[in-house]
C-alpha positions as CSV (number, residue, x, y, z in Angstrom):
1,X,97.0,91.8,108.6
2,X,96.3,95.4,109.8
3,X,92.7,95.7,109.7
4,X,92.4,99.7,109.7
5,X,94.2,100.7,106.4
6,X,92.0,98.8,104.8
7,X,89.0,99.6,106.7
8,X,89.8,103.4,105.4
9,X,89.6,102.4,101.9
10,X,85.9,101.1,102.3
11,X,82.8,102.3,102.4
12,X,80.0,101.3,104.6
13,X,76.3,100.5,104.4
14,X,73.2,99.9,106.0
15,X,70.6,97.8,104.1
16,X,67.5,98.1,106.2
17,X,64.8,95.6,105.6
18,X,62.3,92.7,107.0
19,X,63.7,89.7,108.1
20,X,62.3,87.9,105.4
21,X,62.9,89.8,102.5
22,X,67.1,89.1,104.3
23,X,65.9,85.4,103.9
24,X,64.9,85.9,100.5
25,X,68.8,87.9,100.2
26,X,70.9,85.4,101.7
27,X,69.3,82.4,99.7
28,X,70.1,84.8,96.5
29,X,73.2,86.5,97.5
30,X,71.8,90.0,96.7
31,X,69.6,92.2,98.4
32,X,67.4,95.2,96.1
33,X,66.5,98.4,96.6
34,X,63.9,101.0,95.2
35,X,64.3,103.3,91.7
36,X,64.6,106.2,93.8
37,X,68.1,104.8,94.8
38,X,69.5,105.0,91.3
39,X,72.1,107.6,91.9
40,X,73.3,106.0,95.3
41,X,73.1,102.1,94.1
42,X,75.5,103.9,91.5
43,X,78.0,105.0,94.1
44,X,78.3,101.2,95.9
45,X,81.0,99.2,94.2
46,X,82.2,95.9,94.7
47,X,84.4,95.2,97.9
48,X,82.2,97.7,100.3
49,X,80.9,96.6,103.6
50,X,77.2,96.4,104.2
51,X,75.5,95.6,107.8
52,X,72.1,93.5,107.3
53,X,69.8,95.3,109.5
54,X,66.6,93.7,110.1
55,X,62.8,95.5,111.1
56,X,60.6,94.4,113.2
57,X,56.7,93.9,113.5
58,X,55.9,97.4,111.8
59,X,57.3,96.4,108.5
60,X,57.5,92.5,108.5
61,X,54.5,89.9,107.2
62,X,55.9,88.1,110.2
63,X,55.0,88.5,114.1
64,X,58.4,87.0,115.5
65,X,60.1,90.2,113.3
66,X,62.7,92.3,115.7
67,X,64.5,94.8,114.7
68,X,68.7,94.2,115.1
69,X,71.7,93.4,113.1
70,X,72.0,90.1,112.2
71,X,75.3,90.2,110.5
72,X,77.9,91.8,107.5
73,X,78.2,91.5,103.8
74,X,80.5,92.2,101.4
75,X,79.3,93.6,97.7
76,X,80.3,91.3,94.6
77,X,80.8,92.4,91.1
78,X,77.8,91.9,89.0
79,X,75.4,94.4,89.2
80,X,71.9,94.5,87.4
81,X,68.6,95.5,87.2
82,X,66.0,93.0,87.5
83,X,62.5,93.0,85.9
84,X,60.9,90.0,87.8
85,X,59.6,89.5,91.5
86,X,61.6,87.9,93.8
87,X,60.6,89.0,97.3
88,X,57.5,88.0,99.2
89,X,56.1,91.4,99.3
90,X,56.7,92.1,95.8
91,X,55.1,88.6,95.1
92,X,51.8,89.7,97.3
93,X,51.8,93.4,95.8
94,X,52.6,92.2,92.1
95,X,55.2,94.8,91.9
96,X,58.6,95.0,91.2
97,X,59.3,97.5,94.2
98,X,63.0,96.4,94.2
99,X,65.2,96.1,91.0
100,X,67.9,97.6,91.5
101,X,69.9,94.8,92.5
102,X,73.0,94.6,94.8
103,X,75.2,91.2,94.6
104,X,76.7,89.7,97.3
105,X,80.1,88.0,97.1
106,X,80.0,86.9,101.2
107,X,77.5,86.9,104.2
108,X,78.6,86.4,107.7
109,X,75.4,86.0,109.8
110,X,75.7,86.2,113.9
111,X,73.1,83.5,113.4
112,X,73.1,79.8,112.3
113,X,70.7,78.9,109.2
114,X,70.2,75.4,107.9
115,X,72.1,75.3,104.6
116,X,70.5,77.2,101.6
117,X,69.8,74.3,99.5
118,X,67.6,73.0,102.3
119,X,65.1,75.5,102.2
120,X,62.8,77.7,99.9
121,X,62.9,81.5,99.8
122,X,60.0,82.7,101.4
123,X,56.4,83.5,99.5
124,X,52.9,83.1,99.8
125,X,52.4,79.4,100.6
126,X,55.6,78.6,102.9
127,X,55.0,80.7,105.9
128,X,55.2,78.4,108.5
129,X,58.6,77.7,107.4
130,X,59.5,80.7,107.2
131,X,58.5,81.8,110.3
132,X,61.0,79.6,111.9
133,X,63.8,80.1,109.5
134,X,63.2,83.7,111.2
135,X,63.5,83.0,114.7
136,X,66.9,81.1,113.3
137,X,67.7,84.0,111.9
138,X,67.2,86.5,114.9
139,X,68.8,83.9,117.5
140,X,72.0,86.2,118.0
141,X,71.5,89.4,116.4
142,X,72.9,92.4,118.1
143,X,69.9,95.4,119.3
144,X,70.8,98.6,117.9
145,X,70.7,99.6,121.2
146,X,75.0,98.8,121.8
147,X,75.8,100.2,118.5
148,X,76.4,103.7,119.5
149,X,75.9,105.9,116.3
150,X,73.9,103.3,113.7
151,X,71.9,104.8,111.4
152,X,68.0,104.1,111.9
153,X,66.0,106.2,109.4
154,X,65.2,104.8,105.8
155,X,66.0,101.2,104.1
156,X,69.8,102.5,102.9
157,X,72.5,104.5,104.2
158,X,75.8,105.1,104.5
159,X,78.0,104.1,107.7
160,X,80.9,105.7,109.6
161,X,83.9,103.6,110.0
162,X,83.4,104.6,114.1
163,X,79.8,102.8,113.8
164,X,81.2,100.2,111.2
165,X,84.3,99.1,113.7
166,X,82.0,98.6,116.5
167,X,79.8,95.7,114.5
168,X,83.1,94.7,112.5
169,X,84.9,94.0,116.3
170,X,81.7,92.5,118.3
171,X,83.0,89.0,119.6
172,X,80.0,86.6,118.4
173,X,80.4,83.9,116.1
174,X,80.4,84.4,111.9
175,X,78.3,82.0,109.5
176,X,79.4,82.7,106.8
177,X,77.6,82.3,103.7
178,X,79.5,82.4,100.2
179,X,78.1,83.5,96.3
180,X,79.0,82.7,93.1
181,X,81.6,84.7,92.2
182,X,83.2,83.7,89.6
183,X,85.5,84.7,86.3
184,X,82.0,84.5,83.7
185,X,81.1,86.2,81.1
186,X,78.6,87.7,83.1
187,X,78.4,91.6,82.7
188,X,78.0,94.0,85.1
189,X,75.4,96.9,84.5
190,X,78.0,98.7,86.7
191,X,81.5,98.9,85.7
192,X,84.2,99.8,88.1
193,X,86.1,102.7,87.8
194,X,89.4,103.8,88.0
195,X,89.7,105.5,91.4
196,X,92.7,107.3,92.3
197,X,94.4,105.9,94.7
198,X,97.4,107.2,97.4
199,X,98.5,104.0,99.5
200,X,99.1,100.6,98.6
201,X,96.3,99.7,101.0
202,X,93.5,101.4,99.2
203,X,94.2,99.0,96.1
204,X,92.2,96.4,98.4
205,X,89.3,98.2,98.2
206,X,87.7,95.8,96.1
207,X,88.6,93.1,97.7
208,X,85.7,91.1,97.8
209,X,86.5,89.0,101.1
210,X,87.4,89.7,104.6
211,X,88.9,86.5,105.3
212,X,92.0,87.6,104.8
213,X,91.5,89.7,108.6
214,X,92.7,87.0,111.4
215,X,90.0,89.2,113.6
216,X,87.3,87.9,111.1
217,X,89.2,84.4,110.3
218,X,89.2,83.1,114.0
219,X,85.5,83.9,114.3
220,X,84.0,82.0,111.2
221,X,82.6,78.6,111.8
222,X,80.2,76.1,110.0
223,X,81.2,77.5,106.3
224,X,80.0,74.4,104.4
225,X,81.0,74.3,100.7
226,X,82.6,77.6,98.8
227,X,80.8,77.6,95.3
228,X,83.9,79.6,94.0
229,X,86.9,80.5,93.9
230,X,88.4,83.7,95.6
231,X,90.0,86.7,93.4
232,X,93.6,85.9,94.1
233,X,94.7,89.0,92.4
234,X,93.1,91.2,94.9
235,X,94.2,88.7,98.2
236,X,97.8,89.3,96.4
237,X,97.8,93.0,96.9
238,X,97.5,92.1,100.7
239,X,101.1,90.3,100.8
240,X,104.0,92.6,102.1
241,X,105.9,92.4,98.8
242,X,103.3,93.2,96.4
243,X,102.6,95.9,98.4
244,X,105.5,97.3,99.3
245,X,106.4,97.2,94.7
246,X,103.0,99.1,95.0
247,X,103.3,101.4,97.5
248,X,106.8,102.1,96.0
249,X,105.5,102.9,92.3
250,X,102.4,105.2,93.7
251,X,105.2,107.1,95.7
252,X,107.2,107.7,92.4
253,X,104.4,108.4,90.5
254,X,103.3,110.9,92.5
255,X,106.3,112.4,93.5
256,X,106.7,113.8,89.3
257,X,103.8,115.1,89.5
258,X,101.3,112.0,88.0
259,X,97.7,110.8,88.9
260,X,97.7,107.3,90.3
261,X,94.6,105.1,89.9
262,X,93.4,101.8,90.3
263,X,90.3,99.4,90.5
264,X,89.6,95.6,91.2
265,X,90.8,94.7,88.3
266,X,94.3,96.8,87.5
267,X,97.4,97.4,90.1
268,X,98.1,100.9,89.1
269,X,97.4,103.0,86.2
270,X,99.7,106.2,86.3
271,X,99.4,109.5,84.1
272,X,99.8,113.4,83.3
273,X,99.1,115.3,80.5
274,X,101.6,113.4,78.2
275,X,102.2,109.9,79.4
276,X,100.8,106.8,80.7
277,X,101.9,104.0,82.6
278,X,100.0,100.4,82.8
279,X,101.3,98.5,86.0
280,X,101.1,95.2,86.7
281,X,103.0,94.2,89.8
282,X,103.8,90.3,90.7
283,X,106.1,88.8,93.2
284,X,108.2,86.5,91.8
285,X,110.6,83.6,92.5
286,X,112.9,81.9,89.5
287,X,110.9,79.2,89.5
288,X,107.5,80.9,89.1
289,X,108.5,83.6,86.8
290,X,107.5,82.2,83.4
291,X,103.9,81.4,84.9
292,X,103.6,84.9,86.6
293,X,104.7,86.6,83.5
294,X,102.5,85.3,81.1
295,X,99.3,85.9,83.8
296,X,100.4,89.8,83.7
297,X,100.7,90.1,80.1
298,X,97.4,88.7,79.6
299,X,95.9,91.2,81.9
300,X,97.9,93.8,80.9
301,X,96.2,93.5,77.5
302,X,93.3,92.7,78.6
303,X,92.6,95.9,81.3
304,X,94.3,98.1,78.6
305,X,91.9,97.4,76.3
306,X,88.9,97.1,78.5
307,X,89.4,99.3,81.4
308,X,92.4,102.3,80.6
309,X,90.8,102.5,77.0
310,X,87.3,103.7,78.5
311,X,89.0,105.9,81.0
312,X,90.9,107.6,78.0
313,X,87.8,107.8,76.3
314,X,85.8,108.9,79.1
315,X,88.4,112.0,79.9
316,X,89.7,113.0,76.4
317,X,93.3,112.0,76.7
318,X,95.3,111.9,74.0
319,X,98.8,110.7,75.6
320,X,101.8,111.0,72.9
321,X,103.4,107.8,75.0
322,X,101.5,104.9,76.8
323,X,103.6,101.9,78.4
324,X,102.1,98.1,79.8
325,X,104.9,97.2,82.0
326,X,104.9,94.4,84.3
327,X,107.0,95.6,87.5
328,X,108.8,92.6,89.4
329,X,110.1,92.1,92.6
330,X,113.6,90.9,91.9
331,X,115.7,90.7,89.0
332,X,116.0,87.7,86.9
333,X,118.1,85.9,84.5
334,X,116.0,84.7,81.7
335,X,116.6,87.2,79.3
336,X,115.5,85.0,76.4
337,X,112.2,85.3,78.0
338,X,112.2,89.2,78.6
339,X,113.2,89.4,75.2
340,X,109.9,87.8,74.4
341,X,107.9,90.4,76.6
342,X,109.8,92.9,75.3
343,X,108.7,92.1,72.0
344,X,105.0,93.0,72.5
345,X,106.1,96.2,72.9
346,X,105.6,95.7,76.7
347,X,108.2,96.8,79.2
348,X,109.6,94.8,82.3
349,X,111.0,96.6,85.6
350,X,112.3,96.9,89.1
351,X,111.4,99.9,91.5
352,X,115.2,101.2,92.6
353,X,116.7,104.5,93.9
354,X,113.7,105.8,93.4
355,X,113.5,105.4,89.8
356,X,112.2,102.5,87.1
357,X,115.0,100.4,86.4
358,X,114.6,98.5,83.3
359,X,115.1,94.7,82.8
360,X,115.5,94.0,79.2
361,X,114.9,97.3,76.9
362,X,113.7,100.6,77.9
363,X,111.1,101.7,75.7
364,X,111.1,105.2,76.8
365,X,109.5,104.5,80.5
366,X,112.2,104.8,82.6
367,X,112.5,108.4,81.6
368,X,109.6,110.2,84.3
């Protein structure tokens, strides 16, 4: 796949810290930063790209400390605020200098580290070990010295893509390192918003791998065990079919004059001033159809009720017509079936000719 669309869609980040407060990050997937962030942690959401700088002696408990980048993250989903200690120095100081927490869903260090279960996050009575975990760590990290353009001055900033492509492209090695990422019932204290969107290719935004880039693929080695499972939905949005349904509806949409959104969790959410349209878009074959169908009417209900219904809140709409349709990529024969859709008041449709084309009955939708 095309890295570069998808590169556009991101955004970028430097986390700037001791090497083992980064220890302390990759044996928790999540790093923290300070109060004063508040308004920026706000603005990361999951899917971004962060690049794990690392200090050196001026900042660090540690003597062996040099500063570098010692690999890329991507943000998970569940963000929160924490009220404990967790890092060494907040351990020492017996201060929680870092709540506001930022998960992890992957780490790809230039470095190898023993497996996570093999060794304890660093504090007060394990230096030793972690003095050597750091060296590990710092083996292969790249002096900001070849990155023309990185960002040196505080612990957090933002990244250009011209920076970010130079780290993302480096040859070395990738160890990657996964999180739990899971479908719990695990709340986020930082929803995701509907973002409007313009190109199929900014629907991945969210995505919260990069292992679907052969550039990145071919480079990963020593992975061990994945303690989840990746979000499929998002990986789909990355096949030519599902994009090209999606890139097709946003083009339609558009075209009469609508607002096209999306987030991690819904394909497309289109409306004006009147009407709404809920999309969710699946590639079908005949003999995966019943299956497909009955995951996109549960998330049709589901992000309707969850996600559109706070963006309607949150804005003051008041549209006189709303429609959940599920938008397929071929036309099928089960019409006993569609019938069934049908009859939760939820629509089922083909992009053609530049228009909706029903399957089954036309509530009203195909009229834009």
């Amino acid at each position: 796949m095309n890295i570069t669309p998808f590169l556009t869609a991101k955004n970028f980040f430097r986390f700037t810290g001791p090497p083992e407060n980064w220890l302390t990050a990759i044996k928790y997937m999540t790093w923290g930063l300070e109060e004063k962030y508040k308004n920026r942690w706000n603005e990361i959401q999951t899917g971004d790209i962060f690049f794990i700088h690392s200090t050196g002696m001026g900042s660090s408990l540690f003597s062996n400390a040099r500063s570098g980048i010692v690999g890329i993250g991507v943000v998970g989903s569940y963000f929160s605020i924490k009220n404990s200690l967790l890092w060494i120095q907040e351990i020492k100081e017996r201060t929680n200098k870092w709540p506001l927490l930022v998960p992890f869903s992957e780490i790809y260090l230039f470095s190898d580290l023993p497996d996570k279960q093999e060794w304890e996050s660093p504090n007060l009575d394990n230096k030793g070990k972690t003095y050597a975990l750091i060296n590990r760590l710092l083996t292969n990290f790249i002096p900001l010295s070849q990155v023309k353009g990185f960002p040196q001055m505080g612990s957090f900033s933002t990244v250009s893509i011209e920076v970010a492509k130079q780290i993302l492209y480096d040859k070395r090695l990738l160890y990657s390192y996964i999180g739990q990422e899971d479908d719990t019932d695990i709340q986020s204290s930082k929803p995701t918003k509907l973002r409007e969107v313009k190109k199929a290719s900014e629907t991945l935004r969210h995505s919260t791998t990069l292992e679907i880039f052969d550039s990145v693929k071919a480079r990963i080695i020593n992975r061990g065990k994945k303690t989840y499972t990746k979000d499929n939905e998002l990986l789909s949005r990355a096949e030519t079919v599902h994009a090209t349904i999606l890139q097709q509806l946003i083009d339609l949409f558009i075209q009469k004059g609508y607002r096209t959104l999306s987030n991690k969790y819904v394909d497309l959410f289109a409306h004006n001033e009147n009407r709404s349209f809920l999309f969710d878009v699946k590639s079908i074959e005949n003999n995966n159809f019943k299956s497909q169908a009955r995951k996109g009417l549960i998330q049709l209900f589901e992000y309707n009720y969850f996600e559109v219904r706070k963006y309607i809140s949150d804005n003051n709409f008041d549209f006189k017509d709303k429609f959940k349709i599920l938008a397929l990529s071929k036309k099928l024969s089960d019409i006993e079936y569609i019938c069934f859709i049908n009859d939760l008041k939820t629509g089922v449709a083909m992009v053609e000719n530049n228009s909706l084309k029903p399957i089954g009955t036309d509530f009203g939708f195909s009229r834009l």
